[in-house]
Each structure stands twice: as C-alpha cells, then as structure tokens.
NUMAR-342204 format. One record per residue: x, y, z of N, C-alpha, C in turn. Coordinates in steps of 0.2 Angstrom, whole numbers, plus 5000, padded with zeros to 4 digits. Layout:
N
XYZXYZXYZ;...
END
This chain:
190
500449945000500050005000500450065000;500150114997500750194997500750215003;501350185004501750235013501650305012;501050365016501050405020501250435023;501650505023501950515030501650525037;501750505043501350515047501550585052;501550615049501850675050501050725056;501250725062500750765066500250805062;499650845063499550895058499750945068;500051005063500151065068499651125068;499351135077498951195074499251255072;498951305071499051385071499251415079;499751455081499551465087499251485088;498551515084497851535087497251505090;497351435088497051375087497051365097;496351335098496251325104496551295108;496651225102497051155105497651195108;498051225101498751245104498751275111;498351295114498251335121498151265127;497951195124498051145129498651125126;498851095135499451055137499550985135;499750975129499850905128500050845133;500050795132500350725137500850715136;501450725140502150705137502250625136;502650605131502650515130502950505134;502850445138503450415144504050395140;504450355146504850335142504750295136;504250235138504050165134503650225127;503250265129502850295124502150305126;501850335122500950355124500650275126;500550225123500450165125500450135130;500650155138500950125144500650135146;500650115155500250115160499850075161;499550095165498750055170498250025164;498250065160497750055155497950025149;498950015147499049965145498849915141;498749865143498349805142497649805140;497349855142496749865140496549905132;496949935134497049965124497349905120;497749895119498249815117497649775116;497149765121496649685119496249725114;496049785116495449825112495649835104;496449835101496749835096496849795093;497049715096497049665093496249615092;495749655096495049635093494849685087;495149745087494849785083495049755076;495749705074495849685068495249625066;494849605069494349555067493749565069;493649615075492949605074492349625072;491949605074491249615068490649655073;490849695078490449715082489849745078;490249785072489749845069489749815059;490049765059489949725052490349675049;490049655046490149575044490849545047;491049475048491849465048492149445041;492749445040493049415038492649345035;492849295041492649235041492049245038;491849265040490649275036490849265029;491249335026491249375020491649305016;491949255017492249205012492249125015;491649125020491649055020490949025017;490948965013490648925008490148985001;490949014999490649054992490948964986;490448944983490548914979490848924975;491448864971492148864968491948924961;491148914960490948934952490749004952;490649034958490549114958491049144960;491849114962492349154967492549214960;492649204954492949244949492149274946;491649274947491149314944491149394948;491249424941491149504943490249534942;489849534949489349554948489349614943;488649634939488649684934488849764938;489149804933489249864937489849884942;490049794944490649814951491149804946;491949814948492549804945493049744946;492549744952492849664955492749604958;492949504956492649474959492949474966;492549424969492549414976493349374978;493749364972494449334971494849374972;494849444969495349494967495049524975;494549544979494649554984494849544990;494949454989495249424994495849424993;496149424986496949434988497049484989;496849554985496749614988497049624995;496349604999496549605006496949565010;497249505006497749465010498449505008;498449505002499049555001499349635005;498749655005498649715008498949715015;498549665020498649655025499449615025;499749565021500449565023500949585022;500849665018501049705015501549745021;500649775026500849795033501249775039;500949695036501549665042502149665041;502449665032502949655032503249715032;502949785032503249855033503349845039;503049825044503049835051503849795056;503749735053504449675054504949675051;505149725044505649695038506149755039;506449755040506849845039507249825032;507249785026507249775022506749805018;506249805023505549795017505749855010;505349855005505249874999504649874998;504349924996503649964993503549914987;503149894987502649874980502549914976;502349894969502149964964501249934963;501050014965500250014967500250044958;499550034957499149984961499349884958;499749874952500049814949499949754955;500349764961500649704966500149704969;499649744972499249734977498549684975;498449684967497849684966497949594961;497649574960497649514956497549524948;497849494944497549544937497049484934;497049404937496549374935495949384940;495149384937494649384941494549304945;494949264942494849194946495449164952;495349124954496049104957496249044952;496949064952497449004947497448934950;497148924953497048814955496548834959;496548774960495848754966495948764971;496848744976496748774980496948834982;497048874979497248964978496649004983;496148994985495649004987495949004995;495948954995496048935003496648965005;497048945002497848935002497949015004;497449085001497449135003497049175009;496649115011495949125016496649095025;496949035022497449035028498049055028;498049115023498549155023498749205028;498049245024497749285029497549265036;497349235037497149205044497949215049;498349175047498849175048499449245049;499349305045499549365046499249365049;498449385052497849415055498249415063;498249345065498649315069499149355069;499649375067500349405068500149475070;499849495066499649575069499149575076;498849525077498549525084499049525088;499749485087500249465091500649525093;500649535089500949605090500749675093;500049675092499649715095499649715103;499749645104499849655112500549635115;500849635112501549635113501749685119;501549685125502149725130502649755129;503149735125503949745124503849775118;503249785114503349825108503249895110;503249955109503350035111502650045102;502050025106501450045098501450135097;501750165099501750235097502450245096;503050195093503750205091503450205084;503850255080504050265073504650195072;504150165067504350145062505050135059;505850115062506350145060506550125052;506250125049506250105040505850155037;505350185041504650195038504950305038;504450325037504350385036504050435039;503950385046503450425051502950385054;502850335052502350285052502450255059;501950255064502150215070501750125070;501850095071501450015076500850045076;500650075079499950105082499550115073;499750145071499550195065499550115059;500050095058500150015055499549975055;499349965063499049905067498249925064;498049985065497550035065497250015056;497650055051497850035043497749965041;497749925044497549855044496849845043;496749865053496049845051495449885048;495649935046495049985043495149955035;495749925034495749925027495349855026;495449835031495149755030494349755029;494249805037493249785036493049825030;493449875025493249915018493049845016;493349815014493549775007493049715010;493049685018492649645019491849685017;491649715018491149755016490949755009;491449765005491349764999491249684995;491349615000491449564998490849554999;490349595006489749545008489249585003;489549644998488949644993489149624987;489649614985489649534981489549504981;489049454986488949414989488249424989;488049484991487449484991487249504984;487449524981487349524972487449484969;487849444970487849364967487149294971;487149344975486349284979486549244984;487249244987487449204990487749244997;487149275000487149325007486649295012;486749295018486449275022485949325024;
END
C-alpha cells in the first residue's frame, strides 16, 4: 500500500488545541500504563471484529468454487481479486512493520490480482489461511508488551505500530464490506 507520512497535523497558534497541554510520552511511549493491556486487547479485537459488520470469516466461507471469479454487473471486481486484495494488503503491513528490508510494491500492479479467478483449486483457501495466519501475527503484535505501539517505524517515514495495526483493520472491514455485497449480488448472502 502507498506509505504515507505520518507526520502530526500542527495547529495555528491561534487554534484552541494549541492553548491545551499535551501528554508527554513516557519513556515506553503513549501506550503504557494502568490501561496498558486494555488498549492492546481492544486493538487486537479491533483487527477482526464484527461488532458493527460482517467478519471476515462470514464474508468467504462456503462461496462456491463457480461464483469465486464472477464480477457482479456494474462492480469491477470478483470476490477473488478482493480476497487477495485484502490478503496481500494485510501482509504487505506486516511485512512493513517486521522487515527493515522491506520494499514498497508498485500500486496499484502487486496489490491487486489481474485474474478475476483463482489459478488452481486450492488458491482460494491457500489465501483464506494465509490471511488468517498474518491476522494472527498482527494480533500478536498488538499485544506485545515489549513492543513501544506509538514508536516510529525505524524504516518507515513516520509511520508508528499504532497507525500500522489501525491501517490493517480499517482496510480489512472496507474490502470485507465490499465482499458481503458481492455476495449479496451474486445471491449468495445470508
């Protein structure tokens, strides 16, 4: 995905904010404390849960083999191209977040699949426990104690764990959202 800089926005010094006293980061950073662990659980739910819409899980379990590559009329994409989409996407993050090698993909080419079908039979699944699989790394990480989730990125460009972890899941329930109405366009919605 196109790295961002995560550059503060700064007020004006007229601006009211600028007249409140900000919170200085500890040493660990803004993530520490009493409350801790409770941000941390609340972040690593936040990449999967479905409080407020579909899962994951919901959005790609039992779409049959002969609908996965059909583009409903009017959309641009099947339900194939969104699930790599999203798997890609999502290990794209983790691998920004782990790699101090990493290298930027060229958008939109790598992120997206160019066929509407999956290339074998088990290309489907094989991307469903892929994803699963990273999902799990980013939750892992999420609660990490010994991770500092308001540290900048020392590869990135400003980009902290926090802002990462966050990027993930918003990008996820997008696309998951976009799946349950292929789904529901195709006839195959709960």
């Amino acid at each position: 995905m196109k790295r961002k800089s995560a550059q503060p926005h700064r007020p004006k010094k007229s601006s009211i904010r600028s007249a409140r006293k900000r919170p200085k980061p500890t040493r660990k950073g803004i993530i520490s404390g009493p409350n801790d662990s409770i941000l941390r659980d609340l972040l690593a739910r936040l990449l999967s849960w479905e409080d407020a819409h579909a899962s994951f899980d919901s959005a790609v379990e039992g779409v049959p083999e002969e609908l996965r590559a059909r583009k409903p009329e009017g959309l641009p994409y099947s339900l194939w191209q969104l699930l790599e989409h999203v798997r890609i996407c999502q290990e794209d993050i983790l691998d920004f977040c782990r790699n101090p090698a990493y290298r930027e993909k060229k958008w939109p080419d790598d992120y997206w699949p160019a066929s509407p079908g999956p290339p074998s039979e088990s290309a489907w699944d094989d991307s469903v426990q892929q994803y699963r699989k990273d999902l799990n790394d980013l939750k892992k990480m999420a609660v990490d104690n010994t991770l500092d989730l308001s540290a900048r990125i020392p590869h990135g460009s400003g980009q902290t764990y926090l802002r990462e972890l966050v990027l993930a899941a918003d990008h996820a329930a997008y696309h998951v959202g976009q799946m349950a109405l292929v789904r529901r366009l195709l006839g195959i919605w709960k």
